[in-house]
N, C-alpha and C positions, 0 to 999 in steps of 0.2 A: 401407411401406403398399403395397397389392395395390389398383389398380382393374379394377374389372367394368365394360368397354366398354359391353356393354349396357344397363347400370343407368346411366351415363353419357348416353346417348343416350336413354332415358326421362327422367331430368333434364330434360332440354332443354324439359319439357311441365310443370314445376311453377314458382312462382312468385318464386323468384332467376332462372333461369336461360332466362326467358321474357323477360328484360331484357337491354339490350347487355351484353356481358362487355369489360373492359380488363383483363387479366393485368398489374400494374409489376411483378413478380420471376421471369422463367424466366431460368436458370442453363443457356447454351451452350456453357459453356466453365469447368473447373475446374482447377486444374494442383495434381497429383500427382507423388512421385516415381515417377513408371509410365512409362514407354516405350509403352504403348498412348495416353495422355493427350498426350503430349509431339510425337506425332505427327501430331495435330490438327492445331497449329498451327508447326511446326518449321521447313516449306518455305517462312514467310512471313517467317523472322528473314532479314537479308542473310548472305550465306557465311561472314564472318569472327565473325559472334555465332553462326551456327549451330554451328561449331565450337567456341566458348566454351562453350555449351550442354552440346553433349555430351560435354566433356573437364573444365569447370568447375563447370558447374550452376549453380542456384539456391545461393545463400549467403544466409538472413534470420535477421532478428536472430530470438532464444532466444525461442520463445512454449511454451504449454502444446499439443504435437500430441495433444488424447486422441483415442482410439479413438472414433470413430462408430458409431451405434447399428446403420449398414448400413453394406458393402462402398460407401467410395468415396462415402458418405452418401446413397446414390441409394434411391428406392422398389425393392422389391425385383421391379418388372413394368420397370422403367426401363432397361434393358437390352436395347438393341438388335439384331435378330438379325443386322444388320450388320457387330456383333463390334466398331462404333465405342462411346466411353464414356456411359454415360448422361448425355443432355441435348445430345451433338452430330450427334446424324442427323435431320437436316432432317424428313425423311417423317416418321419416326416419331413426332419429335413432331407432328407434325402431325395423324399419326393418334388419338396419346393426347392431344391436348392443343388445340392451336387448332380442328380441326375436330370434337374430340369435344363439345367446350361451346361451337362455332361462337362463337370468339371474335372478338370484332370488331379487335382492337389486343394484342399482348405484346411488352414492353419486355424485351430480351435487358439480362443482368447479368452479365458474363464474370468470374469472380475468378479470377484472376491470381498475386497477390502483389508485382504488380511495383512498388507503393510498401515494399516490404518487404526487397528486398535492396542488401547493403551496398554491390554494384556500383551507381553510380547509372547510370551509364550505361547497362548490363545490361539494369535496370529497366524504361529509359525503353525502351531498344528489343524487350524483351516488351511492353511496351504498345501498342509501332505494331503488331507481328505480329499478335496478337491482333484487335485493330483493321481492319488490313488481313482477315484469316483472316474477321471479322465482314462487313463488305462483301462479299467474294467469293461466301462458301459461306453467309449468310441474307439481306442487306438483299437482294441482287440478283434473289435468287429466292422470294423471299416478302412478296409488298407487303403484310403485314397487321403485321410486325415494325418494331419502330424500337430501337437501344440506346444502349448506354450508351456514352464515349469513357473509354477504360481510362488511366491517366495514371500516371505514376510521382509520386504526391501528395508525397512527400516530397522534390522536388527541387520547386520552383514553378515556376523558369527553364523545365526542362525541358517541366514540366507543360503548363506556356504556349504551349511550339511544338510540342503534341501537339494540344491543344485549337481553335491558330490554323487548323493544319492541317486539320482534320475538322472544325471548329466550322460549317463555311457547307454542311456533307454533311446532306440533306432525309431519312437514314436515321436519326443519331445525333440526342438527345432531352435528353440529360442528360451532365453529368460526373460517373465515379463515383469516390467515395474509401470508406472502410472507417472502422467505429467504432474501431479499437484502433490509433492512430496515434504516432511517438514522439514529438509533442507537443499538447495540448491543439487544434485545429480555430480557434481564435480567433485564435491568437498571428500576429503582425505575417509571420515566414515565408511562410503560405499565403496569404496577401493577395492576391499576382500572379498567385495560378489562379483566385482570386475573379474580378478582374478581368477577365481573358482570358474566362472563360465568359461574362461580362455581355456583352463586346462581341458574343459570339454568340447571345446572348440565352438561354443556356442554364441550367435550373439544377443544382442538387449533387444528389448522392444520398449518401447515407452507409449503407452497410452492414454486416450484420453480419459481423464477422471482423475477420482486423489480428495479427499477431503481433509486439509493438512490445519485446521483450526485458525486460518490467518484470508482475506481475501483473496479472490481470485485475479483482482487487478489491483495497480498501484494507486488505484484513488479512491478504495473503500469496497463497502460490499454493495454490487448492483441489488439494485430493485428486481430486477425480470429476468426468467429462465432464459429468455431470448439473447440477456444482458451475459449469462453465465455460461450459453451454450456456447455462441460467438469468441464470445473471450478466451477459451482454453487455448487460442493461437500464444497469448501472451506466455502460457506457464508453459509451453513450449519452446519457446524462444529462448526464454530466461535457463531452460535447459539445456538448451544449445550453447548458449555464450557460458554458461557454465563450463559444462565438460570441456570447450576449447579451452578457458580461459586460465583455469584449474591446472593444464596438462597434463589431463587423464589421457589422451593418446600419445603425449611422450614417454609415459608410465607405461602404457599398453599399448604400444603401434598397432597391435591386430586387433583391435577391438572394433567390431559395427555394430551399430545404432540400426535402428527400424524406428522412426515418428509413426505411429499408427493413430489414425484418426483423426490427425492434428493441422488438416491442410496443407500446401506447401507453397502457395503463392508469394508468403512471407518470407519464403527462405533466401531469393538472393540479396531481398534487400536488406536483409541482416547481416548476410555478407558483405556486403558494401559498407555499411555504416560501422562493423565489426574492422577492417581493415582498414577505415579508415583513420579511427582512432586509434589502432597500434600504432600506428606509424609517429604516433605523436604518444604514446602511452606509454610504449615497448621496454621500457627501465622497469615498469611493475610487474612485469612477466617476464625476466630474462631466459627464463627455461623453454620458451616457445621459439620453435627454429625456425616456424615456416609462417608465413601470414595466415590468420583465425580462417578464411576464405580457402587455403590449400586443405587445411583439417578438415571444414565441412565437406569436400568434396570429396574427400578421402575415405571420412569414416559414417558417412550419416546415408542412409535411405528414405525413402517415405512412400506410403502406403495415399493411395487416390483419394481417399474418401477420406472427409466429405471432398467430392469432386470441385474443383473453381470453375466458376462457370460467367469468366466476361462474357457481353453481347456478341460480343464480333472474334470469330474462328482465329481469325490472323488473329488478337491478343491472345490467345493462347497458344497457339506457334511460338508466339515472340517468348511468354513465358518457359517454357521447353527449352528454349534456346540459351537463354540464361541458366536453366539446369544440367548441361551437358545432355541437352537432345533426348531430355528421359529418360536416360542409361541408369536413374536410379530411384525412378517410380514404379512401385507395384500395385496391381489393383487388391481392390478390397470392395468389399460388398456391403459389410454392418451389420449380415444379416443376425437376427432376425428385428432389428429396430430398425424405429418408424422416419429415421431418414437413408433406407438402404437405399445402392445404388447398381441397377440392372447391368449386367455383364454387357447384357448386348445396344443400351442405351450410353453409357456413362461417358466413353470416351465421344471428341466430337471427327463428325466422318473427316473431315477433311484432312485428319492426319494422316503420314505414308504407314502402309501396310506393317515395313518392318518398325517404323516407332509402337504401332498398337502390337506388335507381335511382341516386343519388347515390353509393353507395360502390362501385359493382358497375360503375362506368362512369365517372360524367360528374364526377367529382373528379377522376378522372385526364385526361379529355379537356382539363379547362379547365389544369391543373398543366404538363401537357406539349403546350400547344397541337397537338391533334390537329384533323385534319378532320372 
């Protein structure tokens, strides 16, 4: 996608974008095997991983790498004349991005990989750089940014003295993990990053992505990027019915969730088909008080993008309304990849002023306690 600066800056006069903006998904950081991407963040590993880095690499378990529909998945204007990779030069986004739609807050979401190699150690310590690399070069010099703390999710120890670490930092908002993890998001393993984020009063993000060495759906591995872009609805789902099913929020009642990137259309009828089975299942979960339906509504958020977009306005009311009214959609942009979604396009007009006030802002102020 190509934006028009100008047509951007007219925006700012129609009525989305006459409202705060909170961006939860800009993407500062992606790793590639690219030597221009690797150099973002390389000075931040200590000597003896920087060396690992570039003599050993990345090693993550077997996923589907399809081809992106853009170079590097970036918008095709996302491309800094910098020469730095789309989505890590400060100004520029700035220029395309916070001060184009005068946003008021954007939640950096660095993906990494570093729950995904089989060094765990590796891992953990891509995640402090990154981390580190995040601090230096946006918290410090852009008070309008807050992010994510990158964690190597598949080690929880680890996780833990990533989180302890950063967790009390007035920059970082959330802990992020990824939908396609080697095991289920519930299971007893990730408990102690539950944990650790509570004591900082933090909560999870789950995003799209994860290359866990197993399919991405339950009937094998798709043929088509198409097949695999689509699909991540499923590895979130099966995230969802996990964490409920698990009682990880009996464990942690104050624990929220953020689906970031993972659509949300599918969310009540998981609920539906989720409660309908307890009701007949409920001997296999006796630790569950409340029907799977009260947990999701309780503890889960989700981020707009990619945005749903039925023919007809009224289908998406109706959806809303099955949400609790939107009370717990934040928007999100993706920038800088090539399926972003414009502040001042995404939602559709015909919704009431405080629903878009609600999702274009103050879901995310109240989720990630902002000022």
């Amino acid at each position: 996608m190509t934006l028009d600066l100008e047509l951007a800056a007219e925006s700012k006069r129609d009525g989305n974008t006459r409202l705060a903006v909170i961006d939860t998904d800009i993407h500062n950081f992606d790793v590639y095997d690219d030597p221009v991407f690797n150099q973002v963040f390389i000075d931040y590993l200590p000597p003896a991983w920087r060396e690992y880095h570039k003599t050993i690499g990345m090693r993550g378990h077997y996923g589907g790498g399809y081809p992106r529909a853009q170079p590097n998945a970036a918008r095709t204007d996302a491309w800094p004349p910098s020469g730095r990779p789309p989505g890590t030069d400060l100004e520029f986004m700035r220029q395309q991005l916070l001060d184009a739609y005068d946003m008021e807050y954007g939640i950096l979401n660095p993906l990494a990989s570093a729950g995904g190699q089989v060094n765990s150690e590796y891992g953990h310590q891509l995640a402090r750089a990154v981390n580190d690399y995040q601090i230096a070069e946006w918290l410090e010099l852009e008070p309008r940014l807050r992010a994510s703390i990158m964690v190597n999710f598949e080690d929880a120890e680890l996780a833990a003295q990533e989180i302890h670490r950063l967790g009390d930092h007035d920059g970082f908002v959330q802990v992020l993990l990824v939908a396609r993890t080697r095991e289920p998001l519930g299971r007893r393993k990730y408990w102690k990053l539950y944990e650790a984020a509570l004591e900082h009063d933090l909560p999870i993000g789950i995003h799209f992505g994860g290359l866990p060495g197993h399919p991405l759906t339950a009937g094998g591995w798709p043929s088509y990027y198409i097949e695999d872009h689509c699909g991540m609805a499923q590895a979130f789902q099966a995230q969802v019915a996990s964490l409920v099913c698990e009682g990880v929020f009996e464990r942690f009642p104050e624990l929220r969730i953020a689906i970031i990137e993972g659509g949300f259309a599918w969310m009540p009828s998981l609920a539906w088909r989720l409660d309908q089975s307890w009701k007949r299942l409920r001997t296999e979960t006796p630790y569950l008080k409340k029907a799977p339906s009260e947990y999701m509504r309780t503890h889960f958020w989700l981020s707009t993008q990619p945005m749903e977009e039925p023919r007809q306005n009224e289908h998406f009311d109706q959806l809303l309304e099955q949400m609790d009214g939107g009370r717990k959609l934040m928007f999100a942009t993706d920038y800088p990849h090539w399926d972003f979604d414009s502040p001042d396009r995404a939602l559709p007009n015909s919704l009431p002023v405080e629903t878009r006030r609600n999702i274009m802002a103050e879901n995310a102020r109240q989720f990630y306690k902002l000022d």
